[in-house]
VMD Tcl script that builds the backbone (N, CA, C; Angstrom):
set m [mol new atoms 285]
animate dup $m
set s [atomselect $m all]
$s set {name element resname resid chain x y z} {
  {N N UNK 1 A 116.567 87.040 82.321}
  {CA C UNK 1 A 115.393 87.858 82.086}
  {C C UNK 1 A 114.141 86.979 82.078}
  {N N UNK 2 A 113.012 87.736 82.491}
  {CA C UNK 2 A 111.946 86.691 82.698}
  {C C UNK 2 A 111.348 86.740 81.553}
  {N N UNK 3 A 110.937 85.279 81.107}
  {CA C UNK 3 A 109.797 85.072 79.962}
  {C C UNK 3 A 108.216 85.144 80.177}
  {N N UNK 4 A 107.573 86.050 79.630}
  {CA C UNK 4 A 106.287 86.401 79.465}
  {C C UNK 4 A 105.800 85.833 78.325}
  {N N UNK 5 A 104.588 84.915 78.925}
  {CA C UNK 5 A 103.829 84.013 77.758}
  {C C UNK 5 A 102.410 84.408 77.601}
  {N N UNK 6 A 102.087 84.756 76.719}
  {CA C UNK 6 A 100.502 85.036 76.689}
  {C C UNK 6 A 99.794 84.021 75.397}
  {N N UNK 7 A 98.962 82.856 75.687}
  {CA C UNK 7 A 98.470 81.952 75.090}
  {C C UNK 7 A 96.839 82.336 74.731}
  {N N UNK 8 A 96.460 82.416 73.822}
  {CA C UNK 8 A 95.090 83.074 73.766}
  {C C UNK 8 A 94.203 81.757 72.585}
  {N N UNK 9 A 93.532 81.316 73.129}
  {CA C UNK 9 A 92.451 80.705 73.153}
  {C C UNK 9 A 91.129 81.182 72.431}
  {N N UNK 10 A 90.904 80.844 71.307}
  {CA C UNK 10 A 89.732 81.132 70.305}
  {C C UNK 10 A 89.061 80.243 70.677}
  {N N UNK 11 A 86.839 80.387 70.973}
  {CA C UNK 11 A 86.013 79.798 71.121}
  {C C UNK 11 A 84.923 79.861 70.479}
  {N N UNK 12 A 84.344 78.713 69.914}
  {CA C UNK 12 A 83.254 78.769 69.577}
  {C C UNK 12 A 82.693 77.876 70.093}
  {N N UNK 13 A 81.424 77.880 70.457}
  {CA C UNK 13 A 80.246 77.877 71.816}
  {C C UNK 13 A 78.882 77.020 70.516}
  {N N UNK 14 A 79.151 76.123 70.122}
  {CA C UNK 14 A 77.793 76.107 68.553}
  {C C UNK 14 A 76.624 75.573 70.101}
  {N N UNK 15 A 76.723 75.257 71.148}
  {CA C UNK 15 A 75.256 74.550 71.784}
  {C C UNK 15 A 75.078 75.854 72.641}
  {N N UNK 16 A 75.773 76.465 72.999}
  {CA C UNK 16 A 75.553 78.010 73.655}
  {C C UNK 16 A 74.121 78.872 72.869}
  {N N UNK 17 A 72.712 78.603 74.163}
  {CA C UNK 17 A 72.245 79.464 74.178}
  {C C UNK 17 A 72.094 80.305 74.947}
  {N N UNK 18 A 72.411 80.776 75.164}
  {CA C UNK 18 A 72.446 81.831 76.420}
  {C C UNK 18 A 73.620 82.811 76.760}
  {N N UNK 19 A 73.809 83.566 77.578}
  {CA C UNK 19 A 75.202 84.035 78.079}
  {C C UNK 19 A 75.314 83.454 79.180}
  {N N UNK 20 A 73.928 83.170 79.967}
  {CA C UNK 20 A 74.326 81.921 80.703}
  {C C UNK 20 A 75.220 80.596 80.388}
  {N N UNK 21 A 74.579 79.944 79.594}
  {CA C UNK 21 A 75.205 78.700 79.165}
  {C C UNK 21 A 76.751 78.819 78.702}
  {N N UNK 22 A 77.072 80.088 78.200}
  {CA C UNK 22 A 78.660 80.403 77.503}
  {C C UNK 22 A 79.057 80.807 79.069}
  {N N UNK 23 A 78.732 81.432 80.054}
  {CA C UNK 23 A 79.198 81.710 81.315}
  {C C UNK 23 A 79.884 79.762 81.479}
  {N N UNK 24 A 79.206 79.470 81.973}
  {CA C UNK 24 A 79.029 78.205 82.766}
  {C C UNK 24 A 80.707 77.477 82.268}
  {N N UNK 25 A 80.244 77.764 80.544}
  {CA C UNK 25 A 81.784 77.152 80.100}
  {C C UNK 25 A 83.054 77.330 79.818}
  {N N UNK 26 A 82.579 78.923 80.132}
  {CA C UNK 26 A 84.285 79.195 80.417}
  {C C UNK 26 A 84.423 79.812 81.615}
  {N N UNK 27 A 83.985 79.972 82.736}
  {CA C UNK 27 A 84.360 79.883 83.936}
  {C C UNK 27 A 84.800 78.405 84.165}
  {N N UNK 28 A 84.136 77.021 83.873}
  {CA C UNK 28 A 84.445 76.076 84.330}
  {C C UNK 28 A 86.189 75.734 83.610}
  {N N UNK 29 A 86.001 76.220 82.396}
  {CA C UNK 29 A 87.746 76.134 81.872}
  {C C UNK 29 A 88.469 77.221 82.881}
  {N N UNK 30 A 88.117 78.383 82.819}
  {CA C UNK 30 A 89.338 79.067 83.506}
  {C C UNK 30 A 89.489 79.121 85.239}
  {N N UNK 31 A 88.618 78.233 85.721}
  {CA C UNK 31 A 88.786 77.444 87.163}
  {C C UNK 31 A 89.495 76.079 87.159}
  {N N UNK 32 A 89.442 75.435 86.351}
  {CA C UNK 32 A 90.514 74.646 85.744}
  {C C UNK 32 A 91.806 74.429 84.998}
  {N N UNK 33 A 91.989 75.665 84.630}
  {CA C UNK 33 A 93.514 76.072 83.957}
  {C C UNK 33 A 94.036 76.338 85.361}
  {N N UNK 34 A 93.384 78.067 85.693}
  {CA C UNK 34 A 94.198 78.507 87.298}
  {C C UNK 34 A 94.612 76.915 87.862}
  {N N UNK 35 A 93.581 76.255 88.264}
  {CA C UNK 35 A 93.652 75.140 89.515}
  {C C UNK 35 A 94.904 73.959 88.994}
  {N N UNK 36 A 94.883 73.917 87.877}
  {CA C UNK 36 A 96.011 72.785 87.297}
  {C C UNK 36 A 97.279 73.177 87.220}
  {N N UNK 37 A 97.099 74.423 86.542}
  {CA C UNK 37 A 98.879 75.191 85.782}
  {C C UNK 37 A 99.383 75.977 86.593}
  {N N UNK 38 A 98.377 77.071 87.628}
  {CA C UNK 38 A 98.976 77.671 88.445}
  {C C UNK 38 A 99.262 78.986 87.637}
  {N N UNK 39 A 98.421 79.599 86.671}
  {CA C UNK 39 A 98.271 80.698 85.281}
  {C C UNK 39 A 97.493 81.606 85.766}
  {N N UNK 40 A 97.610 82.803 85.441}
  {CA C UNK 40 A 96.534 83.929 85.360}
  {C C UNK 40 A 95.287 83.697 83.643}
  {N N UNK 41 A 94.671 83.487 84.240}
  {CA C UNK 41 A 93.397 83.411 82.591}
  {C C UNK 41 A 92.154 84.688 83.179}
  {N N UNK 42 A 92.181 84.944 81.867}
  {CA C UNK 42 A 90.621 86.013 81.799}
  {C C UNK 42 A 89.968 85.797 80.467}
  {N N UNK 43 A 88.638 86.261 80.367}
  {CA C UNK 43 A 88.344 86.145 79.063}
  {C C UNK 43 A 88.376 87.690 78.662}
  {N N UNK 44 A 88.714 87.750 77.586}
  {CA C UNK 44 A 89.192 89.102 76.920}
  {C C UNK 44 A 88.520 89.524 75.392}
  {N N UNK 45 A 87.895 88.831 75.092}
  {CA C UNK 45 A 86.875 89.281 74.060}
  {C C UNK 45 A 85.411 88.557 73.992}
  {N N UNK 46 A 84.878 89.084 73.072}
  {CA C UNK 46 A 83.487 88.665 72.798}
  {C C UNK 46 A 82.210 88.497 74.339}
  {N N UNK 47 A 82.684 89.147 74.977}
  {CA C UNK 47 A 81.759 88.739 76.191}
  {C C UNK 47 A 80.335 88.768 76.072}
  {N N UNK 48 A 79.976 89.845 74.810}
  {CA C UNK 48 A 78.245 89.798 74.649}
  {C C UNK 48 A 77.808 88.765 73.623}
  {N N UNK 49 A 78.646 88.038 73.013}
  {CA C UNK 49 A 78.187 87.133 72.431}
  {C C UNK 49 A 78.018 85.656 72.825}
  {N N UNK 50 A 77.379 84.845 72.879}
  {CA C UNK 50 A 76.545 83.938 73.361}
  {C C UNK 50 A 77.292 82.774 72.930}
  {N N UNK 51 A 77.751 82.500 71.391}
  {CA C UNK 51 A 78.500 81.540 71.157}
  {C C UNK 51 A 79.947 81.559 70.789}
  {N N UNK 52 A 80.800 83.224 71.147}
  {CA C UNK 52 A 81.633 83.204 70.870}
  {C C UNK 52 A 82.398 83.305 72.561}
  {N N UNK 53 A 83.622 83.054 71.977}
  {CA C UNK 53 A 84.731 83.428 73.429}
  {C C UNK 53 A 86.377 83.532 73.566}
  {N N UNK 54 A 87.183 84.619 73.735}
  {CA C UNK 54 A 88.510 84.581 73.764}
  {C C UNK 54 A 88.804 84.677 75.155}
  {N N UNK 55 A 89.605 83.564 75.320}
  {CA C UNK 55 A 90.349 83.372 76.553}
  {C C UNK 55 A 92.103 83.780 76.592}
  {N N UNK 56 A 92.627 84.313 77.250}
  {CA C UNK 56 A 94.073 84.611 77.507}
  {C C UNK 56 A 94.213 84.206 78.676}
  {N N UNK 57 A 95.684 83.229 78.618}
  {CA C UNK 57 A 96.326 82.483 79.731}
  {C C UNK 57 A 97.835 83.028 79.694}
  {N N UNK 58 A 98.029 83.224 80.806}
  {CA C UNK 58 A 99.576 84.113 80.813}
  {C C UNK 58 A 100.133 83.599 82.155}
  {N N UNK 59 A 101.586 83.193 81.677}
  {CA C UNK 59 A 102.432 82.769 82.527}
  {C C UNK 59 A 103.761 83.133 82.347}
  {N N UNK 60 A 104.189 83.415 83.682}
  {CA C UNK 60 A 105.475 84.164 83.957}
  {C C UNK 60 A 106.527 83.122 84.339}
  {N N UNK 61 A 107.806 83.079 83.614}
  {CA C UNK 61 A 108.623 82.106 84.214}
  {C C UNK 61 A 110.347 83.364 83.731}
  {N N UNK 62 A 111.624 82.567 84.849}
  {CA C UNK 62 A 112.529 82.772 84.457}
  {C C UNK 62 A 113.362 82.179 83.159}
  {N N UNK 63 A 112.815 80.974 82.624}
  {CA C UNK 63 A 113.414 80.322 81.459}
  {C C UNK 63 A 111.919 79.799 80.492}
  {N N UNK 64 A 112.981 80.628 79.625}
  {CA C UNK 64 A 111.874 80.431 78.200}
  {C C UNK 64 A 111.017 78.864 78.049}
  {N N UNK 65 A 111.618 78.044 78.195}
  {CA C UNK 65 A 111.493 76.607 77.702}
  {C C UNK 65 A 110.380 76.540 79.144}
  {N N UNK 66 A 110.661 76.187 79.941}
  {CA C UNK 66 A 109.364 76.149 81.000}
  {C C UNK 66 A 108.044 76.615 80.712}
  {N N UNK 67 A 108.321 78.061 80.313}
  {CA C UNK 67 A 107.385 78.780 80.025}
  {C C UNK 67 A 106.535 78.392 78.871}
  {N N UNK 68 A 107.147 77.789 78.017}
  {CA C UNK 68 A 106.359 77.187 76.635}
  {C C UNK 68 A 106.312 75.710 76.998}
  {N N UNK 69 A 106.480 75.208 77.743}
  {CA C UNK 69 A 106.132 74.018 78.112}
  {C C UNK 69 A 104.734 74.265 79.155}
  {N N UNK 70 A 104.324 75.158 79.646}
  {CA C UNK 70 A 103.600 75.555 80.495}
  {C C UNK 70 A 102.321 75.440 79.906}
  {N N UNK 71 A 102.568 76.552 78.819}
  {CA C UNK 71 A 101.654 76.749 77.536}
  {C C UNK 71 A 101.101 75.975 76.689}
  {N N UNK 72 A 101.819 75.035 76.363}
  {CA C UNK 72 A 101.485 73.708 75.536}
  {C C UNK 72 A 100.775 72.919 76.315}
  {N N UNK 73 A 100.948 72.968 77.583}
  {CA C UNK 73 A 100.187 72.339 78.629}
  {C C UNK 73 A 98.671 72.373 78.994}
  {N N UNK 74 A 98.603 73.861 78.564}
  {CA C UNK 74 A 97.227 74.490 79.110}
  {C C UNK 74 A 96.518 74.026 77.550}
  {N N UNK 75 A 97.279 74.508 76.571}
  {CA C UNK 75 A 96.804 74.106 75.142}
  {C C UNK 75 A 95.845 73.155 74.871}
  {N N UNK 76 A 96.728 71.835 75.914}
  {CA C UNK 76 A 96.544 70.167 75.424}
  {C C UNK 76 A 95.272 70.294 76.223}
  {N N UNK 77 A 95.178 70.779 77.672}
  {CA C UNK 77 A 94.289 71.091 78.319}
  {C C UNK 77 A 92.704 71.405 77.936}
  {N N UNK 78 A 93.205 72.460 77.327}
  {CA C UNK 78 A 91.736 73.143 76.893}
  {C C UNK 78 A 91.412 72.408 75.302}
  {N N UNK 79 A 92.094 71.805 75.143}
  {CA C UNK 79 A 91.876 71.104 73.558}
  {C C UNK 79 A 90.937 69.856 74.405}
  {N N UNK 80 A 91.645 69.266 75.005}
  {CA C UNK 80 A 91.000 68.156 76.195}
  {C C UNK 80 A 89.327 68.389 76.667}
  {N N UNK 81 A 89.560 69.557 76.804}
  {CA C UNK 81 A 87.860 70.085 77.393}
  {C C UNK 81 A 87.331 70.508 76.980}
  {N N UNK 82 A 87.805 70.838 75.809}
  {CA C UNK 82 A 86.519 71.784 74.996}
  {C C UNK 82 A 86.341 70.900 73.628}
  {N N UNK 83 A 87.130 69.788 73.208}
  {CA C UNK 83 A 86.752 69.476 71.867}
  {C C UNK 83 A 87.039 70.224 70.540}
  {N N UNK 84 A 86.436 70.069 69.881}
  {CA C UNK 84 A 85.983 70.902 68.874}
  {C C UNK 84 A 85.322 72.299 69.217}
  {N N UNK 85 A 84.908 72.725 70.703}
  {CA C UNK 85 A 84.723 74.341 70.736}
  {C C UNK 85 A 85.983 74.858 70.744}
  {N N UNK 86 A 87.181 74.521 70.561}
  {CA C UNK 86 A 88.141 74.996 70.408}
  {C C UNK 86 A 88.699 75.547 69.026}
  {N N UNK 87 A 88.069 76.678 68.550}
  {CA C UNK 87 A 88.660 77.261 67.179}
  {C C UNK 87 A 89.895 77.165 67.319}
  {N N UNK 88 A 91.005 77.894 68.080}
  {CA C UNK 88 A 91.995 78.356 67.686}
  {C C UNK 88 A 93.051 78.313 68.943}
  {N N UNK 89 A 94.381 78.695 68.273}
  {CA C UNK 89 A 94.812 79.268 69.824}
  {C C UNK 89 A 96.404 79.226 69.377}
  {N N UNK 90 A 96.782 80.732 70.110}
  {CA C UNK 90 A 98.033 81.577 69.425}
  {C C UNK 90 A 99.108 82.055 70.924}
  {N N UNK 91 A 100.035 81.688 70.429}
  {CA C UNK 91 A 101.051 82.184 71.667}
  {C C UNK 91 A 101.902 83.782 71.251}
  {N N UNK 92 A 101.929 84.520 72.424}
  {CA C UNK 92 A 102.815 85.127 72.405}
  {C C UNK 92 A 103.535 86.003 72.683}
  {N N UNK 93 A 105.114 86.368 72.787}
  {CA C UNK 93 A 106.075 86.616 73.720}
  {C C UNK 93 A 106.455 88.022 74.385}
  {N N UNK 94 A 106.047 88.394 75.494}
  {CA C UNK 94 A 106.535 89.589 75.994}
  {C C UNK 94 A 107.763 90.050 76.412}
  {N N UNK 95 A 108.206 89.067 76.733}
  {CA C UNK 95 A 109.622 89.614 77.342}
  {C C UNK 95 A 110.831 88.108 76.963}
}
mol reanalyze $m
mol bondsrecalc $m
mol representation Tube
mol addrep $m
């Protein structure tokens, strides 16, 4: 059975003025997750706010363990690029 991973990504944006400036930085993360991991990402909350941002990264595999190795991947990733704008970030299992 296939494993469904959904990794969701809490942001806070503290030099974000703009929706420009919060554009800029998470398009540049989720052109860089897709391009590395080979993941579906969208941002899925807070879009009118300027210094906030939730990102969801979801990856489909036939074995569980891949699949959370996938995840931890993108994790280390976006911990990597964002620093400390990285509030948070929660996994979890669909199938």
């Amino acid at each position: 059975m296939a494993a469904v991973g959904v990794l969701t990504l809490e942001l806070r944006l503290e030099h974000s003025h703009s929706l420009k400036d919060k554009r800029h930085v998470v398009e540049g993360l989720k052109a860089r997750l897709r391009g590395k991991f080979n993941v579906a990402v969208a941002e899925i909350d807070y879009q009118d706010l300027w210094q906030r941002a939730a990102v969801a990264v979801v990856t489909v595999s036939s074995d569980h363990a891949h699949a959370e190795k996938v995840l931890r991947s993108v994790e280390d990733e976006a911990a990597s690029l964002l620093g400390g704008e990285l509030a948070g970030a929660t996994v979890e299992w669909l199938a």
